[in-house]
C-alpha positions in Angstrom: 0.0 0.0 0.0 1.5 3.2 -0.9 1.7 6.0 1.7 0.8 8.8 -0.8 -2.5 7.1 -2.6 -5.8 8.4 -3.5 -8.3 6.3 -5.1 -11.0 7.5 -7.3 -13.4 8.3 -4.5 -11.4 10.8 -3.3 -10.4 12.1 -6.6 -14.0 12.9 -8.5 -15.2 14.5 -5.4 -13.5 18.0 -6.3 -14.2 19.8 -3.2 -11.4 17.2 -2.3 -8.9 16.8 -4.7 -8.9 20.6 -5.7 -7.6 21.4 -2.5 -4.4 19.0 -2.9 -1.5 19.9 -4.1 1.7 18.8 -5.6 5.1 20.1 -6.4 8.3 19.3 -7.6 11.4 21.1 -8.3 14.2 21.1 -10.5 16.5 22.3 -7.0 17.6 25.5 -9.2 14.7 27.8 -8.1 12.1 26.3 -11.1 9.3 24.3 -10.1 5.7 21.9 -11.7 2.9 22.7 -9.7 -1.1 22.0 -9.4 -3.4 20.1 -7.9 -3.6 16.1 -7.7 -6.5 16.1 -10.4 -4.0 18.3 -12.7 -6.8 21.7 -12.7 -4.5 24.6 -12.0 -5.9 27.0 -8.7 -3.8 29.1 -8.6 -1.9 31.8 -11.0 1.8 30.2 -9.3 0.6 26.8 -10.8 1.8 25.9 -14.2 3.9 22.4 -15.8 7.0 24.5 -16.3 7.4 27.3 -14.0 11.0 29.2 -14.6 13.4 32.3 -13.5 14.0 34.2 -16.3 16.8 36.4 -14.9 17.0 38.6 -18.0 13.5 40.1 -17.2 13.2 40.3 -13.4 13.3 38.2 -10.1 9.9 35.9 -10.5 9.3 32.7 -11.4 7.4 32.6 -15.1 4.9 30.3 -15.9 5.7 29.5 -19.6 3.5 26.4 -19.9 0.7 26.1 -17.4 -0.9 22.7 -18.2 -1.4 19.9 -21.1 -4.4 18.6 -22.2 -4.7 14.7 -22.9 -7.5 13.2 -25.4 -7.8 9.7 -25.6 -9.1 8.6 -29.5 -10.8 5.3 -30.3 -13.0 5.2 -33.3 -13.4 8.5 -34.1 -14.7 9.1 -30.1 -12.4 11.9 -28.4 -12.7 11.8 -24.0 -10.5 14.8 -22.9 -8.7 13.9 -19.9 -8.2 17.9 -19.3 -9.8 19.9 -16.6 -10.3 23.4 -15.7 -12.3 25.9 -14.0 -14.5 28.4 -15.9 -16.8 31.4 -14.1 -19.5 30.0 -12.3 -17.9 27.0 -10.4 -18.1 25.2 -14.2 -15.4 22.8 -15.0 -14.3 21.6 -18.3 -13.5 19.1 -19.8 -14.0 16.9 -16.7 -11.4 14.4 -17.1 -10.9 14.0 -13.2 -14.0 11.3 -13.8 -11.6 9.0 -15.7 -9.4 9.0 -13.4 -9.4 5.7 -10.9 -6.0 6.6 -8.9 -3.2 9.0 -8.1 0.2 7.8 -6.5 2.6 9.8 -5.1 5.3 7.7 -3.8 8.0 8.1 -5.9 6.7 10.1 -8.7 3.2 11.7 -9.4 1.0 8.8 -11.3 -2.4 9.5 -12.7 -4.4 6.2 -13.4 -7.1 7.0 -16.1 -9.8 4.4 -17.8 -11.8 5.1 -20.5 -14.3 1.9 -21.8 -11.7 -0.6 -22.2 -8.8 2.0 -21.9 -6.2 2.2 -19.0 -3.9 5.3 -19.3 -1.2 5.8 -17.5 0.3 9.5 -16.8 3.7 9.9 -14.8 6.0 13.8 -14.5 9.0 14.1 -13.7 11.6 17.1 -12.8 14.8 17.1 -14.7 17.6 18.1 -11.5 18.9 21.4 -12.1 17.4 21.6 -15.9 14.2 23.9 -16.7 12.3 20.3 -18.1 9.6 18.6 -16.9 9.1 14.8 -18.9 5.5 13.4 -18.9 5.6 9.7 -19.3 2.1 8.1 -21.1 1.9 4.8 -21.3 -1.3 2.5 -22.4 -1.8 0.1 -19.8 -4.7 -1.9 -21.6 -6.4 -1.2 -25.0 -8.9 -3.2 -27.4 -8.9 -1.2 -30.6 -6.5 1.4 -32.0 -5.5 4.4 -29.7 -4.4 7.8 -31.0 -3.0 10.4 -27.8 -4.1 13.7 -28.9 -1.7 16.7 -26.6 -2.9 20.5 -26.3 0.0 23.0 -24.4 -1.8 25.8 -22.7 1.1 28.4 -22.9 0.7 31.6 -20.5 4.6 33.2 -20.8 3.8 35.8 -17.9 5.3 36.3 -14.2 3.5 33.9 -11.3 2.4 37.4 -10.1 0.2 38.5 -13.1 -2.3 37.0 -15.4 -2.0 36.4 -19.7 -5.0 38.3 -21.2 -5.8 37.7 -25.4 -3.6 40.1 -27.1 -2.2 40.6 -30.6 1.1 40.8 -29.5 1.4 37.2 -28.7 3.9 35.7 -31.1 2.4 32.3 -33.0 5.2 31.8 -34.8 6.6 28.1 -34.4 9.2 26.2 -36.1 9.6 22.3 -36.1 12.3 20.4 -34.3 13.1 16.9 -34.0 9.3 15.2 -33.2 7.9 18.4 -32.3 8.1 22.6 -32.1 9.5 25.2 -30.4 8.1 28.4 -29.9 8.1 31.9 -28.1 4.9 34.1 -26.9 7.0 36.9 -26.2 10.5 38.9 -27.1 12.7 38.5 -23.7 11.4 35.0 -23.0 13.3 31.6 -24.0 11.7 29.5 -26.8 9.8 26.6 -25.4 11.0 23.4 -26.7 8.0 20.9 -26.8 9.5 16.7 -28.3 7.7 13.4 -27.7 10.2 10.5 -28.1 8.2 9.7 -31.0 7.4 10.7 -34.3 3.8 12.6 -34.2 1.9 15.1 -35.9 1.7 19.2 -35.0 -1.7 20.5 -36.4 -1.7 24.2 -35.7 -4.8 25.3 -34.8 -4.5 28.9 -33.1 -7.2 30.0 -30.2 -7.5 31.7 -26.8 -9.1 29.8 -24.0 -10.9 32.2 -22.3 -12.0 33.0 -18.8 -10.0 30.3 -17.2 -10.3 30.8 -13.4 -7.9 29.9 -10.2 -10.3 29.4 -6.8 -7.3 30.0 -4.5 -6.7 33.3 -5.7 -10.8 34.7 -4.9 -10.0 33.2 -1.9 -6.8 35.4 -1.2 -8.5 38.6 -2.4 -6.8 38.8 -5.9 -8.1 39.0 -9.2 -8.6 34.9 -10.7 -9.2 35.1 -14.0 -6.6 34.7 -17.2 -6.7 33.5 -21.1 -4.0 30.5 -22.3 -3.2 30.5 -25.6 -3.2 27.3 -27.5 -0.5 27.2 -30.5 -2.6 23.7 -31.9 -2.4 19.8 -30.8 -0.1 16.9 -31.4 -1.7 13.8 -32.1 0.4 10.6 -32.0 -0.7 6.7 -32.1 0.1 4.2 -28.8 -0.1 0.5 -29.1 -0.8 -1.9 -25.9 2.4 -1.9 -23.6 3.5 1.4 -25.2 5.1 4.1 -23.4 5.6 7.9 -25.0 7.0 10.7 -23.4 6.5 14.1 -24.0 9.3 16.7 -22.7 8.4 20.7 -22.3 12.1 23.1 -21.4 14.0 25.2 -22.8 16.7 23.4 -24.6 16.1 20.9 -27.7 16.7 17.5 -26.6 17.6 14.4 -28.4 14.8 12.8 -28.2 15.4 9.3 -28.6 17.3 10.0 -25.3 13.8 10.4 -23.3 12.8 6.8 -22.1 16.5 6.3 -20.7 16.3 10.0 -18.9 12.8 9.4 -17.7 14.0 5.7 -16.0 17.2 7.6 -14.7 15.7 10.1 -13.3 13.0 7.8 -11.8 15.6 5.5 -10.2 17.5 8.4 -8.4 14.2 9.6 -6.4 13.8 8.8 -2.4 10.2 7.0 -2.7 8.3 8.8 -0.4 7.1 5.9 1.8 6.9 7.6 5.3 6.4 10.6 7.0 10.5 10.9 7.2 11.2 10.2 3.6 8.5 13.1 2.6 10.0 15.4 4.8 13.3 14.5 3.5 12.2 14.6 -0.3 10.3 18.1 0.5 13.7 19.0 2.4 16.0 18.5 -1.4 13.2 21.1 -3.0 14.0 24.0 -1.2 18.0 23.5 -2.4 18.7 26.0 -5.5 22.0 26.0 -7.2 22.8 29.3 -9.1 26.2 30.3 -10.8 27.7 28.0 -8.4 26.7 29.3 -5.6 24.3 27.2 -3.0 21.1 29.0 -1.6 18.0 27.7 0.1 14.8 29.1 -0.7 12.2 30.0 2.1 9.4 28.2 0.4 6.8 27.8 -2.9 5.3 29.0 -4.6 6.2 32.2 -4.4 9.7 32.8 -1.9 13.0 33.8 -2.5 16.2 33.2 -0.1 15.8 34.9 3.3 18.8 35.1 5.9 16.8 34.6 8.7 15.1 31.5 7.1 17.8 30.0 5.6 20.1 29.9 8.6 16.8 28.6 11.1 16.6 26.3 8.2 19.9 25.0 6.9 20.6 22.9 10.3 17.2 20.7 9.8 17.4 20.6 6.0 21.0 19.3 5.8 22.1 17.6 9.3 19.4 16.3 10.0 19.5 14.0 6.7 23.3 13.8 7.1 23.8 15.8 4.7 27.6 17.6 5.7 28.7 18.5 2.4 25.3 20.3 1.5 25.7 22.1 4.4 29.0 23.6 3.9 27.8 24.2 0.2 25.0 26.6 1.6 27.2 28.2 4.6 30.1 29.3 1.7 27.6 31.1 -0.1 26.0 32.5 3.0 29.5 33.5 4.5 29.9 35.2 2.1 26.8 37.3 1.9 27.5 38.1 5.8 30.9 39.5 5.1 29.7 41.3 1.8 26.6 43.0 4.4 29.7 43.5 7.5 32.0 45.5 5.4 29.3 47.4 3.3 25.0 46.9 4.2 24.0 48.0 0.8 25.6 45.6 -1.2 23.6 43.5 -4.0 23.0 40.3 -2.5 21.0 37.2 -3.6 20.3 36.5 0.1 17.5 39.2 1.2 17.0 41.2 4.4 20.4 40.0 5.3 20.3 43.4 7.5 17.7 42.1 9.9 19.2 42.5 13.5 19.1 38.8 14.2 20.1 37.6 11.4 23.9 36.9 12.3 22.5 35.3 15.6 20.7 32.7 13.4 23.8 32.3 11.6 25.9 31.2 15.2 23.1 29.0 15.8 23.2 27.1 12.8 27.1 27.0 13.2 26.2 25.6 16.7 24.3 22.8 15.2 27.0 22.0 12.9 29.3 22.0 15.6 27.3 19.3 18.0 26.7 17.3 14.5 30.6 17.0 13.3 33.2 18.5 16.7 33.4 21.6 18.0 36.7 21.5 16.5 35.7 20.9 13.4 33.2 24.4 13.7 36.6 26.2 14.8 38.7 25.2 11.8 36.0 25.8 9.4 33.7 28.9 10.8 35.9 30.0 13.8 37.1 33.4 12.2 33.8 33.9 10.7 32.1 33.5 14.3 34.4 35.8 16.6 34.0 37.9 13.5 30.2 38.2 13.6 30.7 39.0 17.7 32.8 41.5 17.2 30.8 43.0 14.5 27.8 43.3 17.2 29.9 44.3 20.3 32.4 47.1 18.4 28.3 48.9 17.2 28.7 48.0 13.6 25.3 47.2 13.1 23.1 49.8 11.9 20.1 48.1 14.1 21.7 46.2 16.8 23.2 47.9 19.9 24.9 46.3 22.8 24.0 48.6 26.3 26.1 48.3 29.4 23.0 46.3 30.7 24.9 43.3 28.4 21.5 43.1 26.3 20.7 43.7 22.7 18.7 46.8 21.8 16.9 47.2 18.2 14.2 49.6 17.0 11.2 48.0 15.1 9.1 50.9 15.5 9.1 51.9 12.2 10.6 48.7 10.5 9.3 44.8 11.3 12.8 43.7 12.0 12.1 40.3 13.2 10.5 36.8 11.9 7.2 38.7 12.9 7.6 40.7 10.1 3.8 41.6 8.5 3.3 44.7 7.8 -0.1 46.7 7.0 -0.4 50.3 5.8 3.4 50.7 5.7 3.9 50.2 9.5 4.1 46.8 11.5 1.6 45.0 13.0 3.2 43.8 15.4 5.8 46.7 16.4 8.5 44.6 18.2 11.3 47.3 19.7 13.4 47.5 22.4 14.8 44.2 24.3 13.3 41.5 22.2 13.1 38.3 23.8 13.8 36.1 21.3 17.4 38.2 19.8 18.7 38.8 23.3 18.1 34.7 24.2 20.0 34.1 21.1 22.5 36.4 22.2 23.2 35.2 25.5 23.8 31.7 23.8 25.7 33.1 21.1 28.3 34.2 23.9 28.2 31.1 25.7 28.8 28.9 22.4 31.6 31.2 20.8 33.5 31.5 24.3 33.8 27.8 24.9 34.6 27.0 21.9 37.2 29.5 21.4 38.6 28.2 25.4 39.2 24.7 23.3 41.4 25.9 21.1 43.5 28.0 24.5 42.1 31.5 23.6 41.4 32.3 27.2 41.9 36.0 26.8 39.0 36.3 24.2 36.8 33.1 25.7 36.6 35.2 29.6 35.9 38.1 27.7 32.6 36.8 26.1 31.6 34.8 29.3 32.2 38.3 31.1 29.5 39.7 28.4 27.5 36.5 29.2 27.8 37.2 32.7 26.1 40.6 32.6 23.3 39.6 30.0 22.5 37.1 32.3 21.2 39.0 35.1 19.9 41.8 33.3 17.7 38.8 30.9 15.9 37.7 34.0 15.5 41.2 35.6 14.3 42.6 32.1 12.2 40.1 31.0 11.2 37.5 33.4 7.3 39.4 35.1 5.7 37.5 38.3 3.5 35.2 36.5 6.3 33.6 35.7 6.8 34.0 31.8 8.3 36.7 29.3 7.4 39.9 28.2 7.8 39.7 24.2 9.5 42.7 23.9 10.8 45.9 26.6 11.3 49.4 25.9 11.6 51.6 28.4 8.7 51.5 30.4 6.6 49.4 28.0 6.7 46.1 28.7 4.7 43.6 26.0 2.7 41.4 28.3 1.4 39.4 25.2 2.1 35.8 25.4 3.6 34.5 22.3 5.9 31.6 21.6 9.0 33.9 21.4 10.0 33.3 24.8 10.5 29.5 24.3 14.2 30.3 22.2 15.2 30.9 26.1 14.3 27.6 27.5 15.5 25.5 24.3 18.5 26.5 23.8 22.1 24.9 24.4 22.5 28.0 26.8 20.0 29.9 28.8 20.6 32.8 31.4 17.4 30.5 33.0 17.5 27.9 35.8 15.3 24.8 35.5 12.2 26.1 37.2 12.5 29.6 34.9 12.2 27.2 32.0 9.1 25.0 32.8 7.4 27.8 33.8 7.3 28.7 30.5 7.0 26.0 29.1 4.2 25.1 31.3 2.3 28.4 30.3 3.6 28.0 26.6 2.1 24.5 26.8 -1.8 25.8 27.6 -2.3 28.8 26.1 -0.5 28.2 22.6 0.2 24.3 21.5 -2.0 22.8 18.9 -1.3 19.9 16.9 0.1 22.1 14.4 2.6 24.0 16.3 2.4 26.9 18.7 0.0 29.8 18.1 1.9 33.5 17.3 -0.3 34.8 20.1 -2.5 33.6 23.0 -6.7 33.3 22.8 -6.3 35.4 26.0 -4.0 38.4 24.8 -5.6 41.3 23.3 -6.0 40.9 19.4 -6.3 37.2 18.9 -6.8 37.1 15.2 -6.4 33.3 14.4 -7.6 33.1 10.7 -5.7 33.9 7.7 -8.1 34.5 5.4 -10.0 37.6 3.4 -7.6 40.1 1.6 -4.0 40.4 1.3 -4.6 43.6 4.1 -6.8 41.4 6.5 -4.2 38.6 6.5 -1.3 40.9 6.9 -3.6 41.4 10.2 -3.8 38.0 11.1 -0.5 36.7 10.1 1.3 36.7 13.9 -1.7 37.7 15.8 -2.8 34.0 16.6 -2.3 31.9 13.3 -0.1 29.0 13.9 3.7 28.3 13.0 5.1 24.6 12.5 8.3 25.4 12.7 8.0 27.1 16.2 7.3 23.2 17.6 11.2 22.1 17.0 12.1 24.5 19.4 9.4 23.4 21.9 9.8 19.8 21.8 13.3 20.5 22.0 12.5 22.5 25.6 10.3 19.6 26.3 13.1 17.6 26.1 15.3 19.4 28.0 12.8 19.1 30.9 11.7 15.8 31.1 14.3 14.2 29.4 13.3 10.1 28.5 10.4 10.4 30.0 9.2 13.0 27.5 9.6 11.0 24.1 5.6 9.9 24.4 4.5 13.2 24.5 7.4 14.1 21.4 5.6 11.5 19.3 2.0 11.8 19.9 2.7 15.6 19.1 4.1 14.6 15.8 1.3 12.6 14.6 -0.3 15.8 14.2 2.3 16.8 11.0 2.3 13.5 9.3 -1.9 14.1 9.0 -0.8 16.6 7.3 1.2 14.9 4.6 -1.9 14.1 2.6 -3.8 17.1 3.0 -2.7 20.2 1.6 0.2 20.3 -0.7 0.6 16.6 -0.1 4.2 15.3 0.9 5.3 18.6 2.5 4.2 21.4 5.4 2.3 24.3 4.4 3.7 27.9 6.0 0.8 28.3 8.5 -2.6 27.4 9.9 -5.1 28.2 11.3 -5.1 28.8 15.0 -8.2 27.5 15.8 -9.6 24.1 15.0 -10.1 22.8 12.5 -6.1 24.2 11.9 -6.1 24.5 8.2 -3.1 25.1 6.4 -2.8 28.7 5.0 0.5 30.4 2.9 2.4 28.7 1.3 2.7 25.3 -0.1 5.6 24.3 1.5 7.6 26.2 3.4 11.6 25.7 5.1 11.5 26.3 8.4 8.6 23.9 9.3 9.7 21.1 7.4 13.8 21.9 8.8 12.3 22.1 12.3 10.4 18.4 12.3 13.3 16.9 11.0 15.7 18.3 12.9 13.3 17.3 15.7 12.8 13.5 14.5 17.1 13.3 14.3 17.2 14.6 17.7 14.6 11.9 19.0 16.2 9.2 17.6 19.2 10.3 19.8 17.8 10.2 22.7 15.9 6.9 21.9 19.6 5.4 21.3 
């Protein structure tokens, strides 16, 4: 029984399938997306989604879906679908279809009479191709496969409208055409592996709608243009593939790429292997340079993601080399912002104030994964380097007080991961003492001083545990309030009494300017008021301005992003705290609390871990498809359970 399986009563009930979602990537920043039942929902789905660096950052959907018709006698059953104004779908091909696997590659099942199709897609690794694989399971009579590209050639972030500017020129390549909709773009190459027939046949499809856009407040409607069909006979036992990039190919080359490919895939046979599969999709190579990307559909690089991410997405696979692959590139970006702020950088908002805290931690996880002396050789420079960076006032938004704490306006500016903004100002106006940056601070101290004291730099190692010292007491005087938890943030005389899961980072840590008791006391109160089986709310029910749905307009859910929704990866650090506390005894709780995440496998973008949810029940995923820091945080979280079960 496969893990990732949905039969065909699951499948023509559209109110199901449409909300699943698959994606794949190519692990260079391109990407096939759209539901299980192949009908495209949003404008970021499409079969060959691409950078085009020559015309701006985005992703572009150059083809956005293909259109199967099975022929027998003359008798033509569409195995397309889309949706049209007024909830109608056409051509209805999701009630041909009798399965959908997901295991190792996505595999459509389709009967039609006597007719058993098979459809599998596959991502070419670091290529701009996707190969569709049709092969004719069982047939009585002579088959003929007729294909339709919908082409859009337009940014994820806008919609293709009918226009006489679209090009529909096309030449013909070896057993099939390329062609271009637009000057800038690269010509789309579209080969089967065998010889077929191109009719061209010209027309718009009009008024083609994407449901998860209405619901997010945007406009949803677009035109595709159709350049005309390939039709191409399939005998019983026949396989033909069909390859859409950017590049000819040779295509008598396809059947032995597509069962390459195939054999080099993880099958995603348990909650680990999908987490580890969905971990490999978020890798994009670049110019030789190694980045991660925060999530899909629509993310770029992030510092702050990346470095909360890199640790769970590379050791926790054991995957050594891919980290130090990431960490060159991302050293380098950190030296590039320390010596001048406003340099170009693939990396974004590398000038957030915690941002080089992240970056110790995930040094600090490498270290604990490989030696500590390992760290030193490799990122000992870069880490005293990143200290003295903060403590010498070099930061334009980070400034060290005599109190040994961290200071960092966010008045104007979100400056940390509760970074939504509405009307041009935060929602969520985090200034002052911020929990979470001076926790990581303290630990940052503690981390770099004893590991510096290994290699017999005592001088500079008592010198950080002197800092240590003093943010130490002034952490529990500033923060620590007489019910026995946090304040978010301090400034001044305002104190943030709001309980939010920020506080945790100073209970899970390695080090924590908190005794035992401190720490479950948080936990304790972190525990009631924000845990759900999806990970910690962003704000208690009790505090003022519980917002937990992320729904209604881009403004609305700017509103609700932090103000009560839920965050997956925010559970790592949690059941890491847990941990911590109750040691063996807590590895029940650990597990039943991840049983909550592998539901989640099959439900919205199946496989992987959406960005959000809900924070009340029933907890739907919001955001993004998948998203880096929650599927880094479980596995990080399932490596460091194993250890303790050994």
């Amino acid at each position: 029984m496969s893990y990732l399986r949905f039969d065909k009563t699951l499948m023509v009930n559209l109110e199901e399938s449409l909300t699943r979602e698959i994606l794949r990537t190519n692990k260079s920043g391109a990407y096939h997306s759209t539901t299980i039942v192949d009908c495209n929902t949003r404008k970021y789905h499409g079969l060959l989604v691409i950078p085009v660096p020559n015309l701006d950052d985005d992703n572009h959907v150059l083809l956005s879906s293909l259109d199967e018709t099975v022929i027998q006698h003359g008798a033509e059953f569409n195995l397309g679908l889309h949706k049209y104004q007024g909830n109608n779908f056409s051509p209805n091909g999701h009630k041909y279809i009798r399965e959908f696997d997901c295991e190792k590659i996505p595999i459509t099942t389709y009967r039609v009479g006597g007719v058993i199709l098979t459809k599998e897609k596959i991502f070419i690794h670091h290529e701009n191709r996707i190969l569709i694989r049709y092969t004719l399971v069982e047939a009585h009579s002579p088959t003929t496969l007729r294909f339709r590209p919908f082409m859009a050639f337009r940014s994820v972030r806008e919609y293709t409208v009918e226009n006489p500017n679209a090009s529909r020129e096309y030449q013909e390549v070896e057993n099939g055409i390329k062609t271009c909709m637009y000057p800038g773009y690269p010509e789309l190459f579209m080969q089967l592996n065998k010889k077929n027939e191109f009719h061209f046949a010209p027309d718009w499809y009009r008024g083609i709608e994407y449901p998860k856009e209405q619901e997010r407040g945007y406009f949803v409607r677009e035109d595709l243009y159709v350049p005309g069909y390939f039709e191409v006979g399939i005998k019983k036992g026949e396989s033909i593939v069909f390859s859409a990039g950017i590049s000819p190919i040779n295509t008598r080359q396809l059947k032995k790429l597509f069962d390459a490919e195939v054999e080099d895939r993880t099958p995603r046979d348990s909650f680990y292997n999908c987490l580890k599969n969905s971990a490999h999709q978020f890798h994009s190579k670049q110019e030789g340079e190694s980045y991660i990307l925060a999530g899909y559909p629509w993310f770029k690089c992030r510092a702050r993601d990346l470095f909360v991410s890199l640790p769970g997405l590379t050791l926790a696979i054991d995957d050594i080399d891919e980290f130090e692959a990431v960490m060159a590139t991302a050293q380098k970006a950190i030296y590039a912002f320390m010596k001048d702020p406003s340099s170009p950088c693939k990396i974004t908002e590398m000038n957030h104030p915690d941002v080089p805290l992240w970056a110790i931690w995930a040094l600090q996880q490498y270290a604990k994964e490989t030696t500590r002396a390992n760290c030193r050789e490799k990122y000992g420079k870069l880490l005293t380097d990143i200290i003295d960076y903060i403590v010498q006032g070099k930061h334009e938004n980070l400034f060290l007080h005599d109190n040994g704490l961290l200071y960092t306006n966010g008045e104007d500016k979100a400056v940390t991961w509760m970074n939504s903004t509405a009307n041009g100002r935060p929602v969520v106006p985090r200034t002052g003492y911020v929990v979470e940056i001076n926790a990581l601070w303290y630990n940052a101290l503690c981390f770099v001083a004893e590991m510096l004291r290994d290699d017999e730099n005592e001088a500079y190692a008592a010198k950080l545990e002197r800092y240590a010292e003093t943010a130490a007491r002034s952490f529990v005087d500033v923060f620590r309030n007489e019910h026995g938890y946090l304040y978010d943030y301090v400034n001044g005389y305002m104190m943030d009494w709001s309980v939010r899961p920020n506080m945790l980072f100073a209970a899970a840590l390695d080090y924590s300017p908190l005794d035992r008791g401190q720490k479950k006391q948080i936990l304790d109160i972190v525990t009631k008021e924000l845990l759900t089986p999806k990970g910690l709310r962003s704000l208690s029910p009790k505090s003022g301005g519980y917002n937990p749905n992320y729904v209604g307009t881009q403004n609305e859910r700017d509103y609700a992003y932090h103000q009560g929704t839920v965050w997956p990866w925010l559970v790592g650090f949690y059941l890491e705290a847990y941990l911590r506390i109750y040691k063996m005894s807590g590895l029940s709780f650990v597990e039943r609390q991840l049983v909550g995440f592998e539901d989640e496998i099959t439900q919205h973008c199946i496989g992987t871990i959406s960005e959000l949810f809900d924070g009340n029940p029933p907890f739907k995923g919001r955001g993004a498809i998948s998203f880096a820091m929650n599927v880094a945080e479980l596995l990080r979280i399932l490596k460091l359970l194993s250890k303790y079960k050994q």
